[in-house]
N, C-alpha and C positions, 0 to 999 in steps of 0.2 A: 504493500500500500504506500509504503512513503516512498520507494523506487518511482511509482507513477505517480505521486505527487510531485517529484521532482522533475520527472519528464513534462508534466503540465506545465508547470512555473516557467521553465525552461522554452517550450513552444507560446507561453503567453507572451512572456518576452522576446522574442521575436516578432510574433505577430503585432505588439505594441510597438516595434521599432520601426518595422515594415511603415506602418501607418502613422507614424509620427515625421517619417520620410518624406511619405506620399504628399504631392504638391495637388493646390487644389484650385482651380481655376473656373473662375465665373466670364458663363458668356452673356451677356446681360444686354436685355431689349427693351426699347418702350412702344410704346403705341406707334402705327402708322398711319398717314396722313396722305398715302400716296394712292396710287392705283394698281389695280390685279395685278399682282408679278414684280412690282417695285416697290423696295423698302419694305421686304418680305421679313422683317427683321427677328420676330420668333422664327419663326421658319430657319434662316438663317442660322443663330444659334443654337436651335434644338440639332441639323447635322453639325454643325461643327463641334458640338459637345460631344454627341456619338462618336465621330469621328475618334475626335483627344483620347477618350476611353479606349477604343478600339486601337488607335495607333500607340499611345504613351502605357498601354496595359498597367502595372501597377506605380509605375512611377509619379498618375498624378489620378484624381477623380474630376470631373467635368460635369459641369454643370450650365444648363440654360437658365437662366436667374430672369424673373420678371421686373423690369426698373421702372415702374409706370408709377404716378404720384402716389399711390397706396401700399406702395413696398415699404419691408423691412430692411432700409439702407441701414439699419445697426448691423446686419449680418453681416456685409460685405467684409467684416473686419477678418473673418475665417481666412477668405481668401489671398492665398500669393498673389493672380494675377486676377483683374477683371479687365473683359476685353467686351468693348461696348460695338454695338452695331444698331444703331437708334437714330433717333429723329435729330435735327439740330437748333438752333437761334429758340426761341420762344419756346419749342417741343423738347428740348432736350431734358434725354432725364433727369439730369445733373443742373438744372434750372436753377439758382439760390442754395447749391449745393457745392461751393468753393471751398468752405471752410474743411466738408469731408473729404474732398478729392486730396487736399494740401493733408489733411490729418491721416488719412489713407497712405499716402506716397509717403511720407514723414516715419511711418512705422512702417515699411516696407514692403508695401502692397505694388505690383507692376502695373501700368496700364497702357490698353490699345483702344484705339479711337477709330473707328471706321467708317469710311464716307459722311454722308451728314452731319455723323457726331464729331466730327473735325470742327465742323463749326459751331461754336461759341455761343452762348446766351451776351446778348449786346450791354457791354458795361455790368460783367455780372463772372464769370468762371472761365474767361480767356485765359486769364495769369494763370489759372491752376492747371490746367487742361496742357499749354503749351511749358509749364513744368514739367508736367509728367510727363510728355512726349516730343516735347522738342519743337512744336511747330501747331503752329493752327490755319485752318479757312479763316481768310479776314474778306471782310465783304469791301467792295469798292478797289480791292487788290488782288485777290483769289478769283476766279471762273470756272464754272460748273457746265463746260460744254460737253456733249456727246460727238465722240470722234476716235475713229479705227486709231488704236494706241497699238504700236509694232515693239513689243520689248527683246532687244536683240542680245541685251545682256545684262550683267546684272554684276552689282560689288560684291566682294570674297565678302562673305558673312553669313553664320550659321543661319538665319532665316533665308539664304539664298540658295543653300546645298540641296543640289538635285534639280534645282531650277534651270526646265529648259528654255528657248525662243518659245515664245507664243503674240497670239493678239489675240486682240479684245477691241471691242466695240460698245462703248458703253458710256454710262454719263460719267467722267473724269473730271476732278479737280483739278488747278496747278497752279503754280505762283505761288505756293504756301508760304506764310511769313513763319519764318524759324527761328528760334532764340536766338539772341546773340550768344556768342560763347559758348554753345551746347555742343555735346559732342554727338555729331549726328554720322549715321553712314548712310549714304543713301542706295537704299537697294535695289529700288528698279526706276529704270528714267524711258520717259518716251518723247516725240518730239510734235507736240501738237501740229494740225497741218494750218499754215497761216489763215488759213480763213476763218478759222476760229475766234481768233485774235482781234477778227477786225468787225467784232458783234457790235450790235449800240451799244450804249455808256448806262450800265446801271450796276445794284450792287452785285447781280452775280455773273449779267452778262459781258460787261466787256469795260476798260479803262484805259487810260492810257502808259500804266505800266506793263501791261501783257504787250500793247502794241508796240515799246519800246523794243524787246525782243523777239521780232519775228526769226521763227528756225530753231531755237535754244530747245534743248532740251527740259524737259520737266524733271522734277519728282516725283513719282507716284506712292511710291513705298518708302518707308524710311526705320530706322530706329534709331535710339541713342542710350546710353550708359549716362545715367544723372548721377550725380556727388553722392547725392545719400546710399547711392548701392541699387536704387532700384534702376528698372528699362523700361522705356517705351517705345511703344511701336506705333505710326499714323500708315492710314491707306487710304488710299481717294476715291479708289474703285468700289465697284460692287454694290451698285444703283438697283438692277436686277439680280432676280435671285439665280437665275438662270447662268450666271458668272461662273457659281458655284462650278457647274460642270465643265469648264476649263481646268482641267487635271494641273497646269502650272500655277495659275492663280489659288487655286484650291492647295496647291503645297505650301505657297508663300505663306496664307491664312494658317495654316494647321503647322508649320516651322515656328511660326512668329508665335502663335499662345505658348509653345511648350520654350520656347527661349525666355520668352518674359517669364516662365515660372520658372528657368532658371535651369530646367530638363538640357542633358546633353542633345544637339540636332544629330543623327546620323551623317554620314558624309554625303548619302544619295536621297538625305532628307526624309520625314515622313509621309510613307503611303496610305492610305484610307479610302474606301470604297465610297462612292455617294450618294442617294438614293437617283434614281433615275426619273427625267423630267415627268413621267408620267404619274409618277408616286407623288415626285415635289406639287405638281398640279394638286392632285387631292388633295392636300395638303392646306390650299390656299381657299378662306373661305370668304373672302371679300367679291361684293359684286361686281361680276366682270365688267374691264373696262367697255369704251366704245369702240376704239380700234382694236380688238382682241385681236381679228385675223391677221391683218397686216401686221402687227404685234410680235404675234407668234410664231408667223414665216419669219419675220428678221431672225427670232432665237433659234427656230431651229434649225436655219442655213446656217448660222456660226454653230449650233454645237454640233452637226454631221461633220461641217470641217473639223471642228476638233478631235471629233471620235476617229475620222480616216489617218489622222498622224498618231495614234495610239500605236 
């Protein structure tokens, strides 16, 4: 009897160590405000959660977290990383919520900001937001056009391992205003096509610092290493949910959570299966757009191409 009390004690502690190891990452959504198929943001993070689990197996648990006004933002505190993919300016989840993002990052928590949630509640959690990550959407300097992005390469960096060429088609950020002094790498750059550039003048179509640099390459992907120890990561992509199934883009996304929680990246990066457009379809309960068809021919001409260079 005390032989296998010993052996107990002995497998508890381990299994206590195992999970005291275990890194635990929040993919966290709020409401959308958009249309059938865009800014699918639960959706969103329910695969990518799956994903984590399935690819990170025991080294992290993953979780889709709900960020809508009625959440329990004390939770968040569990979490190493929270990786947002939400609404932004006025919808953002993080609305009057600067003092937690700062007291979050401060005690070690990582964060990633993903298209809309790039941008900022106006005169309210830009300082915190572009702490954590190095960089924010600013409106009247940023642009939010849709345009074929050709990513042809990418910076040596564990969120880039395995990352082949690809494109995408999609609504794109660029211009991000980036700290000063942060230490940023930028992970994937594309090079908008000038007509983009030469939108009319407003806060997300077009200014006259994008039209100073016609040709320049972007930003689209980024990380940085803050002083306090934690990382963050911004991405401008992934408007639609349909992105998802670009197998490069979907690597950078599922690299980038397990870097912010600090997980080693393989050399050929993380693989994870994703549900298939038909599945992601059921999935989405909002009433369908007006252009559904037209819509959905765009997406599923890019994802056949994608699936023929598998």
């Amino acid at each position: 009897m005390k032989i296998l009390r010993t052996v107990l004690f002995f497998a508890c502690s381990i299994l206590c160590a195992s999970c005291a190891s275990q890194k635990k990452i929040a993919f966290g959504y709020g409401k959308s405000i958009h249309y059938w198929g865009d800014h699918e943001n639960k959706i969103m993070c329910e695969i990518l959660s799956d994903a984590a689990n399935a690819a990170f197996g025991e080294k992290a648990s993953a979780s889709a977290v709900n960020l809508d006004e009625n959440a329990d933002f004390e939770s968040l505190k569990k979490y190493d990383a929270i990786y947002v993919i939400a609404e932004g300016e006025d919808h953002h989840p993080f609305k009057g919520k600067s003092g937690l993002i700062k007291s979050l990052n401060e005690n070690g928590t990582s964060f990633a900001f993903v298209h809309y949630s790039t941008t900022p509640t106006k005169n309210d959690n830009e300082d915190a937001i572009k702490d954590a990550i190095g960089g924010v959407y600013e409106t009247y300097f940023s642009v939010n056009p849709t345009f074929e992005a050709k990513f042809e390469k990418f910076a040596k960096h564990p969120v880039s391992n395995g990352v082949k060429p690809f494109v995408l088609t999609d609504e794109i950020y660029f211009n991000i205003r980036f700290k000063d002094g942060a230490d940023i790498a930028h992970i994937a750059k594309a090079t908008p096509p000038d007509k983009v550039r030469k939108f009319m003048f407003g806060p997300h179509t077009g200014n006259k610092f994008v039209r100073e640099n016609l040709g320049r390459e972007e930003t689209i992907a980024w990380a940085c290493e803050n002083p306090n120890g934690t990382r963050g990561f911004g991405l401008t992509a992934g408007h639609a949910v349909w992105a998802l199934k670009n197998p490069d883009f979907f690597k950078i996304m599922l690299n980038s959570s397990a870097w912010l929680a600090k997980i080693e990246v393989p050399e050929n990066g993380f693989e994870a299966k994703t549900p298939s457009a038909e599945e992601i379809e059921k999935k989405i309960t909002k009433e369908k757009r007006p252009d559904i068809i037209p819509y959905k021919e765009r997406w599923q001409k890019q994802m056949s191409q994608w699936q023929s260079l598998d």
